[in-house]
N, C-alpha and C positions, 0 to 999 in steps of 0.2 A: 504493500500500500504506500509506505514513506517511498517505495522507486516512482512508484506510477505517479506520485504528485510533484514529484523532481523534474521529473520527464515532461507532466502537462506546464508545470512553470517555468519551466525553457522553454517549449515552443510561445506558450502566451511569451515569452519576451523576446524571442525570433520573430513571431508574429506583430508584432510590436514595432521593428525595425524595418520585416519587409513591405509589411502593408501600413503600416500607419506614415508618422512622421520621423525623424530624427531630431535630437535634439536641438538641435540648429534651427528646428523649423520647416527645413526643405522638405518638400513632397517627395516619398519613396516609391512611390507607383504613378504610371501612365494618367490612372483617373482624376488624381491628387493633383499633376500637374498641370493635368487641362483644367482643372477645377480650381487652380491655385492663378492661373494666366485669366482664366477668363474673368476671374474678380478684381486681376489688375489692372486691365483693361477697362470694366467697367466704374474703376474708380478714376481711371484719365479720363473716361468718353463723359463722367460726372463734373470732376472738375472743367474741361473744355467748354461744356454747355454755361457753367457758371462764368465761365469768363468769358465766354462770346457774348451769352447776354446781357452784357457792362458795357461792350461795345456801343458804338452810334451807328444808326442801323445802315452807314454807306458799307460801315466794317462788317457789319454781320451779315447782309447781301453777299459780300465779296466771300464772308466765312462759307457762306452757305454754297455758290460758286466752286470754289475749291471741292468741297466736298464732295459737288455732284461731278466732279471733273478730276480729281489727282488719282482716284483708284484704290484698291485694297493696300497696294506697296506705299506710294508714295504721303497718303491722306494721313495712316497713322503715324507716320515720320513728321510730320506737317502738327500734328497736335502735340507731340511731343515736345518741339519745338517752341512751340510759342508757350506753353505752360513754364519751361524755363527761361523765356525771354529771349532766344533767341532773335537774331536778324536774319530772314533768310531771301529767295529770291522770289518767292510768294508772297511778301510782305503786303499789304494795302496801300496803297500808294496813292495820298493826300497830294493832289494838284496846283502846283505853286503858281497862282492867276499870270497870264500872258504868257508862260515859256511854251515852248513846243511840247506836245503829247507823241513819245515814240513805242512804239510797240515792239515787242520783241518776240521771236514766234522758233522756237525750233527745239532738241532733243534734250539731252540732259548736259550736253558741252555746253548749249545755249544756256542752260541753268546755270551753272559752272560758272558763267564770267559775268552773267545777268547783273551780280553787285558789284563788280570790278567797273562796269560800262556806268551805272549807278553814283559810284566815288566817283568817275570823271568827268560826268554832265551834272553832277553838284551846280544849282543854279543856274546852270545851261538846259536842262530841259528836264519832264517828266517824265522818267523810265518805267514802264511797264511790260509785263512779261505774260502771253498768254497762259490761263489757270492748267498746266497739263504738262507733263511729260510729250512733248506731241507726237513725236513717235515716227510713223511712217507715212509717206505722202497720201497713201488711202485711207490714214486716222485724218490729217489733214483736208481732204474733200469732204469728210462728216461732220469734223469740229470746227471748220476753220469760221463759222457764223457764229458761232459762242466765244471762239476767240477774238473776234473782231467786235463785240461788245464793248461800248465804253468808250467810242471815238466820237468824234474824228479823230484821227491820225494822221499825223505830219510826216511821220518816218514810220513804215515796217520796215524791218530787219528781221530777215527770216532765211529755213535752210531746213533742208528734210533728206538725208543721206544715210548716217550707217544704220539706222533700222528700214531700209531698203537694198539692203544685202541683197537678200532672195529676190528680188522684186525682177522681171525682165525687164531690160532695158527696155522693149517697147511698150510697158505700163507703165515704168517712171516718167519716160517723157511724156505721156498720154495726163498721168497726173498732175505733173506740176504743170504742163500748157493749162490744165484747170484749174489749178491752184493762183496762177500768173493772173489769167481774164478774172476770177472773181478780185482780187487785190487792187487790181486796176482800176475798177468798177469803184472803189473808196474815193478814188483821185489821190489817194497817200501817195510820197514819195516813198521808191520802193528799193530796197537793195538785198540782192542776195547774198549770202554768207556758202562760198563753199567748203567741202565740207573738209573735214580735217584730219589728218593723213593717219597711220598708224604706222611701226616700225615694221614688224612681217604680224604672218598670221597666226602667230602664236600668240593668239589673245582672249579676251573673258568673252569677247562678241562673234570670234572667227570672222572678223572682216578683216581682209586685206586691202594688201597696198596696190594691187592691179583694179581690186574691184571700186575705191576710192578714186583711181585715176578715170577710171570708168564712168561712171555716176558724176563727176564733176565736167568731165567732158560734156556727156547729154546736156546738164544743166546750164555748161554753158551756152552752148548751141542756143537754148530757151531764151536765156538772156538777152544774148544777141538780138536774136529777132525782133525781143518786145524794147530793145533799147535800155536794159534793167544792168544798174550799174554792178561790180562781182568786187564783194571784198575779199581778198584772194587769203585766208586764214588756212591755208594749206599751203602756199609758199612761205609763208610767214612763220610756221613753226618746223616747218618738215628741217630744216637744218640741225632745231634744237631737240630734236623729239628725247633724245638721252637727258637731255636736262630737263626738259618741261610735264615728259608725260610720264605717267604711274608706268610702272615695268608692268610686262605681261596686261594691257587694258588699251583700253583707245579714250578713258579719261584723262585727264592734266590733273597736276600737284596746281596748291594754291599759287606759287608762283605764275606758272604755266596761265591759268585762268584769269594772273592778271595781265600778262603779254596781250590775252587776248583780247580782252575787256578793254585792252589803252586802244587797241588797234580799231575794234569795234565803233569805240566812242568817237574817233579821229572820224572815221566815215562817215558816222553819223552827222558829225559839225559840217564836214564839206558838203553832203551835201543840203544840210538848212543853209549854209551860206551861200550855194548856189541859184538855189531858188526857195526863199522867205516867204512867200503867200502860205495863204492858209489852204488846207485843204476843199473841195466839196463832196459832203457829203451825199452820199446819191443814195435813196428812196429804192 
């Protein structure tokens, strides 16, 4: 009898360790820890709602914006973010009366330098970034009416390349001739951003450096045609790519993102100083 109750009071304290908790607290089983994440979770999606509701409601539109547009990955990075006061490239962006409203439209390099271009049109103009990840140029034919929300627009600055890897060349060019006519249709001034090299194809994307030279070709081709000036951000870093970009990724170090962001924002100034009118917007 003294065995068997030795015996039943180790498993209860084997059971105790495999199924319950540890000391520590940490969850020791599967259900524990979905049950442990899901309550963390709903204690940031608690706090988020309390701080967005403090908001003035141009902020809480733009909150709500986001939400219906960043997605499972990017939306709960986005609340995490602003709970710690973060700065990021999704910020709401209060319009300084009379500077130029520029819009910025493309993947996550375009995220990447969005607050770089930001610091150097300080008081030069109001930087805005479409609410998205924008991804590929046929998320672009679907979003790009919700991204153009909130204008006129004096400047796009826009670019839809390494999430068009797979794409065949004759749908890319197909999309962005469509992506070009509705942009044009704002009467913004428009410039494209090609797109930005990678070192080989040993990367987190599997895009290479031939299919890069590819994709920027076609694009250019587009440009040409509609007269769309090309900020060339793929001459501009392919020398430095050892210094500027993450090893193994087709991301940039924060340095890297601010190369870009100076070059961006240069672009951006020529051309408002080429042509200053205001946009029209077209109905």
């Amino acid at each position: 009898m003294t065995l068997l109750r030795l015996i039943s009071g180790c498993l209860l304290v084997v059971s105790g360790i495999v199924w319950g908790e540890t000391k520590t607290g940490e969850p020791t089983n599967a259900a524990e820890a979905i049950a442990k994440k899901e309550e963390q979770n709903a204690k940031l999606d608690r706090s988020y709602r309390t701080w967005k509701a403090n908001l003035p409601p141009a902020q809480q539109k733009w909150e709500d914006t986001l939400e219906a547009n960043l997605g499972s990955f990017y939306f709960p990075h986005h609340v995490k973010d602003k709970l710690i006061g973060l700065e990021t490239a999704w910020d709401y962006v209060e319009d300084v009366e009379n500077l130029p409203k520029v819009l910025l439209i493309g993947d996550s390099i375009s995220r990447g330098y969005t607050q770089a271009v930001r610091k150097a049109l300080l008081g030069k103009a109001n930087v805005h970034r479409a609410p998205a990840n924008c991804g590929s140029s046929a998320t672009g034919i679907k979003k790009l009416s919700v991204w153009l929300e909130g204008g006129p627009w004096d400047v796009i600055h826009f670019n839809f390349g390494i999430h068009d890897r797979s794409t065949s060349d004759k749908l890319y060019a197909s999309n962005l001739e469509q992506i070009v006519v509705e942009l044009e249709k704002t009467r913004s001034r428009l410039i494209w951003a090609n797109t930005t090299p990678t070192v080989s194809e040993q990367n987190s994307e599997h895009f290479t450096p031939e299919r890069c030279a590819s994709l920027n070709a076609i694009a250019g081709e587009i440009m040409q045609r509609h007269q769309i000036p090309v900020d060339d951000l793929c001459s501009l870093v392919q020398p430095r790519l050892a210094e500027l970009q993450q090893p193994g990724n087709v991301h940039f170090t924060d340095k890297g993102y601010d190369v870009l962001g100076a070059q961006v924002a240069a672009e951006i100034l020529e051309i408002l100083a080429a042509a200053p009118t205001q946009p029209i917007q077209v109905k």
